[in-house]
C-alpha positions as CSV (number, residue, x, y, z in Angstrom):
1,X,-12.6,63.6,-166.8
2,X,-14.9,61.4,-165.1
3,X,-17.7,63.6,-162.5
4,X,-17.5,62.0,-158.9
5,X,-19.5,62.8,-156.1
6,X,-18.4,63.6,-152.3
7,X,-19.9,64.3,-149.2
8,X,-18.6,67.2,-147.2
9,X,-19.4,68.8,-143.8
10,X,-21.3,72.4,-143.8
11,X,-17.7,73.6,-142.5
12,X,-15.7,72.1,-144.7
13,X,-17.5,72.8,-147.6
14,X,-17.5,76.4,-146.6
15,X,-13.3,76.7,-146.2
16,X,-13.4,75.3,-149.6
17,X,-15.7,77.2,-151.4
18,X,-13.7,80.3,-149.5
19,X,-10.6,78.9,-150.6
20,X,-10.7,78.4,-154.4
21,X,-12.5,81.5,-154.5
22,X,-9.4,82.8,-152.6
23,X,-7.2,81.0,-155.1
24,X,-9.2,81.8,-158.2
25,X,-10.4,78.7,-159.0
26,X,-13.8,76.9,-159.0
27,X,-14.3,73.9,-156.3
28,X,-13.9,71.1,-158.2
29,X,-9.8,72.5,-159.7
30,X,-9.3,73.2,-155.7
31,X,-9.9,69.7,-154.8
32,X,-8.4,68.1,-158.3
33,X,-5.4,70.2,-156.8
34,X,-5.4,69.3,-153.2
35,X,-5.9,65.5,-153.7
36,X,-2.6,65.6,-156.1
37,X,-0.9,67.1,-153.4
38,X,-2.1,65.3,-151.0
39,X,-1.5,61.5,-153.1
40,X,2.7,63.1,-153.8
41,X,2.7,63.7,-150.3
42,X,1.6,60.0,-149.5
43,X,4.0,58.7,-152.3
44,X,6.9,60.5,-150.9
45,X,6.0,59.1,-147.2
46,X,5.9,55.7,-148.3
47,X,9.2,56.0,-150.2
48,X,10.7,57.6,-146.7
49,X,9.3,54.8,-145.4
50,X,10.8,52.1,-147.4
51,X,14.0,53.8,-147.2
52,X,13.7,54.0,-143.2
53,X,12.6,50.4,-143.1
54,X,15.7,49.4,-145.4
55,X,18.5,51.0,-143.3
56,X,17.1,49.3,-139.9
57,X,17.5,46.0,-141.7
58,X,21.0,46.7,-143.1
59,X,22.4,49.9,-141.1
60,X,25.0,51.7,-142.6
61,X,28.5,50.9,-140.7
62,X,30.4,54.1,-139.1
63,X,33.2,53.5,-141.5
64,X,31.0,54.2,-144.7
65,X,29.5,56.9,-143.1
66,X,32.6,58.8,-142.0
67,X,34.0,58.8,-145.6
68,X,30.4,60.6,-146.6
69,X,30.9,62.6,-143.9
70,X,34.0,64.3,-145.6
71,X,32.8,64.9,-149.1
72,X,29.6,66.1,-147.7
73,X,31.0,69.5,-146.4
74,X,28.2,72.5,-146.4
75,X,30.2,74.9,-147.9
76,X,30.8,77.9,-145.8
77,X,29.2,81.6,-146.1
């Protein structure tokens, strides 16, 4: 692991020092852990993204849709 060094605000280091100890962790797993969520979360917006940007260029026709539609039942309680 490589040592990095950040700049926080008095408040912000202060939630974070309250949450790892909160979670059990020291500072630097707490942030380790939130920047990987944080960089999946980013990953799966840009994949949303892609996908949104994809069907306004080539919509899907009501025909295709319809036969989805009727395999794609929620099954019932």
């Amino acid at each position: 692991m490589d040592t990095i060094q950040i700049v926080l605000e008095p408040e912000l280091l202060r939630a974070t020092d309250a949450a790892a100890k909160r979670a059990r962790l020291n500072r630097s797993a707490l942030v380790r852990q939130a920047l990987r969520e944080h960089l999946r979360r980013l990953k799966i917006k840009e994949l949303e993204d892609r996908d949104r940007r994809g069907y306004q260029r080539r919509p899907q026709k009501v025909s295709k849709i319809s036969r989805w539609e009727k395999v794609a039942v929620w099954p019932e309680k």
